[in-house]
C-alpha positions in Angstrom: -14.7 -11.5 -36.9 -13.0 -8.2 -36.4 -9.4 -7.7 -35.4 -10.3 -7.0 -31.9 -12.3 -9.8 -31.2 -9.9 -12.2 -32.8 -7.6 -10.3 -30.3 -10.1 -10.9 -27.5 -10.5 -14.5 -27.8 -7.0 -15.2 -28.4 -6.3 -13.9 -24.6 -9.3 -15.6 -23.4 -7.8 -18.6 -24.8 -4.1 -18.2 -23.4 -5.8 -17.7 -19.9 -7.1 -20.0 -20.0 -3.5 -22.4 -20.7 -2.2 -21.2 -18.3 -5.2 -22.0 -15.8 -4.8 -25.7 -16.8 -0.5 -25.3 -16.8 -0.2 -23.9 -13.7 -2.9 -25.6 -11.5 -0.1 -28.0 -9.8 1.9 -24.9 -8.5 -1.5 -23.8 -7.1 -2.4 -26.7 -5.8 0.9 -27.2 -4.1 0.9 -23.5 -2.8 -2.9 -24.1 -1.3 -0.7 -26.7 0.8 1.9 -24.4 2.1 -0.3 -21.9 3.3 -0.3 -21.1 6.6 -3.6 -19.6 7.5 -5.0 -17.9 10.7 -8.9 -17.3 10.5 -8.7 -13.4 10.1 -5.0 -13.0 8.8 -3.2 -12.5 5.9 -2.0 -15.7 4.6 1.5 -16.7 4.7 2.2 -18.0 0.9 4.5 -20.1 -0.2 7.3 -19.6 -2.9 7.2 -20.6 -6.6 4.7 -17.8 -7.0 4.0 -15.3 -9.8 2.2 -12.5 -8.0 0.8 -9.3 -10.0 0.4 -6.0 -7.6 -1.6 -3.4 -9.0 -2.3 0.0 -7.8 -4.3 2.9 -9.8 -1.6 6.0 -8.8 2.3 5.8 -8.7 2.0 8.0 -5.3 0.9 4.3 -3.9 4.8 3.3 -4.7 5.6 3.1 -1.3 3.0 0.5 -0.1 3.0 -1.7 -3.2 7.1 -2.7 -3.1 6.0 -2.6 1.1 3.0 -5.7 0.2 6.0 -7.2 -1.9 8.8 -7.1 0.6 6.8 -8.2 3.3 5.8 -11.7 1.7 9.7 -11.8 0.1 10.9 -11.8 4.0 9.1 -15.0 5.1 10.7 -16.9 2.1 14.4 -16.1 3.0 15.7 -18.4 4.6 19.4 -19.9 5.5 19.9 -21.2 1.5 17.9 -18.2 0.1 19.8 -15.4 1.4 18.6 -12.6 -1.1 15.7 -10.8 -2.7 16.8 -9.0 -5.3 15.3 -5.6 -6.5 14.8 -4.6 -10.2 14.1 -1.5 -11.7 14.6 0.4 -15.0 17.2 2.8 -15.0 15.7 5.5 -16.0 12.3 5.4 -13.8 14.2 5.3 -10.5 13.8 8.6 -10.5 10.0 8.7 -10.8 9.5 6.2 -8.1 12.5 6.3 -6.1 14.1 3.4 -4.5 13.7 1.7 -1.4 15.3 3.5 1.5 17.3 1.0 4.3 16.6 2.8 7.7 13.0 2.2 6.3 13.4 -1.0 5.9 15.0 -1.9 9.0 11.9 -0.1 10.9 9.5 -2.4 9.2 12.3 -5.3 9.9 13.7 -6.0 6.9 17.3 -6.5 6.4 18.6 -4.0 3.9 22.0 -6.0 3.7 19.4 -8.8 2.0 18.0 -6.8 -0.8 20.3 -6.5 -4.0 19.6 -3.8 -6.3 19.8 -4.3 -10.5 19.3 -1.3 -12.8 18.2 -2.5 -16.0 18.8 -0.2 -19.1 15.3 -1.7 -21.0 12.7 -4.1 -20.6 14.4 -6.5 -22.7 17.7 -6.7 -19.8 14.9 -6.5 -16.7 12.8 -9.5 -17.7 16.2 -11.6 -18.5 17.6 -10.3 -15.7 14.5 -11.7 -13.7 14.5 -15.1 -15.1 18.3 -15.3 -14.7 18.2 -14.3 -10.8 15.2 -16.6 -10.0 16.6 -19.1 -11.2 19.3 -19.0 -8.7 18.9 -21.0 -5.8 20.4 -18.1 -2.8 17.6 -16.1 -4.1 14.7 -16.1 -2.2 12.5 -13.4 -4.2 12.7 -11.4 -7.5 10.8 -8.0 -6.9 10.7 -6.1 -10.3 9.3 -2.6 -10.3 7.8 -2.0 -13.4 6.5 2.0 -13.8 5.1 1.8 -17.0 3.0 -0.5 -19.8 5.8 -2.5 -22.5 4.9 -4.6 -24.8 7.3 -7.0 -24.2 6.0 -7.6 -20.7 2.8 -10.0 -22.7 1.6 -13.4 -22.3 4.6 -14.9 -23.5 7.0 -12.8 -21.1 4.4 -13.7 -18.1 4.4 -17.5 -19.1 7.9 -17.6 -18.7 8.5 -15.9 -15.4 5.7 -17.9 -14.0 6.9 -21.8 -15.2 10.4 -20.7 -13.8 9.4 -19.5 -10.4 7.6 -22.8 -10.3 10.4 -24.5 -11.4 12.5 -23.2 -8.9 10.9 -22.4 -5.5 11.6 -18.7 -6.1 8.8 -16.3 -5.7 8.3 -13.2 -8.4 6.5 -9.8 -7.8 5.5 -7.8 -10.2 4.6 -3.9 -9.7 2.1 -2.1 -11.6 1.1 1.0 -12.0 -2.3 2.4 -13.2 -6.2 0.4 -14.3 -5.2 -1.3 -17.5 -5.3 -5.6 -17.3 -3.5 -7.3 -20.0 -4.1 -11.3 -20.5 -1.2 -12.8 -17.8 -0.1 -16.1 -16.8 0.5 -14.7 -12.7 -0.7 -17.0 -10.0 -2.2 -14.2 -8.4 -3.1 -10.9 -9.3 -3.6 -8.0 -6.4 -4.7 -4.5 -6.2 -3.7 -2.6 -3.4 -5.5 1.2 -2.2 -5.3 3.2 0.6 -7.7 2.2 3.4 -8.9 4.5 6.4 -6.1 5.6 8.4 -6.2 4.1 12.5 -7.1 6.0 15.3 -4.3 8.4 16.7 -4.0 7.5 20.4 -4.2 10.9 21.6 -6.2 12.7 18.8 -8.9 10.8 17.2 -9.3 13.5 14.7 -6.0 13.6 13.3 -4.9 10.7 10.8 -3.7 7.3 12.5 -1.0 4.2 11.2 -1.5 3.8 7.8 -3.9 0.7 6.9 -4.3 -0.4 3.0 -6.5 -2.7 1.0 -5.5 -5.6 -0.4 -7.8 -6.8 -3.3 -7.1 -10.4 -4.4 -8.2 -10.1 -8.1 -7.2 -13.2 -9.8 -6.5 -16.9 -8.5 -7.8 -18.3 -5.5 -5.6 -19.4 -2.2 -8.0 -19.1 0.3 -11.5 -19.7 0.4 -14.5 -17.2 0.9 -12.1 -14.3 1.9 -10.1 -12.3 -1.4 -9.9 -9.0 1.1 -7.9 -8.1 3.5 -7.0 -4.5 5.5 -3.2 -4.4 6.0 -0.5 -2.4 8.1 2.9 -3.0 8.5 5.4 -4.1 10.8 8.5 -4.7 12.4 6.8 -8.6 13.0 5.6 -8.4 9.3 1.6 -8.1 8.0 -1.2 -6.6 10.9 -4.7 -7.6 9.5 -8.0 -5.7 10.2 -11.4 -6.4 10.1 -12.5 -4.2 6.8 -14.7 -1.1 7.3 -17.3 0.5 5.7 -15.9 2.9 2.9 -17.0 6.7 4.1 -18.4 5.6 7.4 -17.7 8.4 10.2 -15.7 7.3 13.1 -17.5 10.2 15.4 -21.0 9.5 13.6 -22.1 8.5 17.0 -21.1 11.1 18.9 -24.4 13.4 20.3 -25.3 16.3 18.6 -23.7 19.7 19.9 -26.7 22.2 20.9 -25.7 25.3 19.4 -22.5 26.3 17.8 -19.5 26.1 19.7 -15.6 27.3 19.4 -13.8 24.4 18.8 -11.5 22.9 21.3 -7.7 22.6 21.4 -6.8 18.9 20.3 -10.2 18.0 20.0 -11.2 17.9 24.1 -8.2 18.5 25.7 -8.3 21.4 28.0 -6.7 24.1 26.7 -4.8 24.9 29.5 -3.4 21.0 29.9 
């Protein structure tokens, strides 16, 4: 057996631990849920939660799909979610920006920021401010791959979340998997913009899609087409990648100027 496959079936094997380890926080999450046919679930705390995206431009909607499930778990006793980041990559994915947040309806005043100078500090930091009980959500924002962030690291975050009620997100950037003890594992991309009101042409509300990869809360669905706002997730039915919102529009005769603001007359 080669070293890789030794490798291979050594994180088959801890997946499959932590399948049998944490089924009671599942199972007690698949209770909490509060689900509308058609909506984005409301999950419960005492999650691990992976979020994937392939491209660190995506920043911005990622900590977005994070923060918007940390603000349905604070409560009157959880009063914080708290923000960690290393210190050096706040430069190369910035930092969440409060008028923003209070646009979207979250509280900035809630949201406590930790700079960690290595991986080592950020993952004790994380186990540390989960495990108090004012803190309603541990986001970490993790830019790059470390190998301190394995199996192991995962295991731990995951039994103490549990242990305490406390949700944890973690951020990723890029395609690479490695073998994880997370309830749930999500990758989110940019979905088809919605119609301007005025300009059907011209790109809409941002909509993005949510890929549940790993773990199961609800049944049958493991998509869903997200916006933001103020009231927290919008959900939309999924279309069909590429279609052409003005495929159905009759053909033009002959070759025509093209009108101001697609339609409008150009002396409105």
């Amino acid at each position: 057996m080669t070293l890789s496959d030794r490798q291979q079936r050594l994180a088959a094997l801890r997946d499959s631990i932590a399948n049998i380890e944490r089924k009671p926080a599942l199972a007690e999450a698949r209770a909490l849920v509060e689900h509308q046919p058609g909506e984005f679930p409301v999950l419960a705390g005492g999650l691990l939660q992976e979020m994937f995206t392939d491209e660190r431009r995506n920043a911005g909607a990622l900590l977005g799909f994070a923060l918007g499930q940390a603000k349905g778990l604070l409560t009157e006793q959880r009063l914080a979610v708290v923000y960690l980041q290393l210190a050096d990559e706040a430069q190369k994915l910035g930092m969440p920006y409060g008028p923003g947040l209070l646009s979207f309806g979250f509280d900035p005043d809630a949201l406590v920021f930790v700079r960690a100078a290595s991986m080592a500090e950020l993952l004790w930091a994380a186990e540390e401010a989960i495990a108090c009980r004012a803190v309603a959500a541990v986001v970490a924002d993790i830019g790059s791959h470390s190998r301190l962030l394995d199996f192991t690291a995962s295991r731990r975050l995951s039994m103490r979340s549990a242990a305490t009620g406390g949700s944890i997100f973690l951020l990723r950037y890029g395609q690479g998997r490695q073998a994880s003890a997370a309830h749930l594992r999500w990758r989110l991309s940019p979905d088809q913009s919605a119609q301007k009101r005025y300009d059907a042409k011209a790109p809409g509300p941002l909509r993005w899609r949510a890929q549940l990869e790993k773990g199961a809360i609800i049944k049958n669905q493991t998509e869903f087409v997200l916006g933001w706002t103020e009231n927290g997730f919008a959900t939309f039915t999924a279309q069909r990648r590429g279609a052409d919102r003005h495929a159905g529009g009759a053909p033009l005769p002959r070759i025509v100027p093209a009108q101001l603001a697609d339609g409008l007359s150009q002396t409105a």
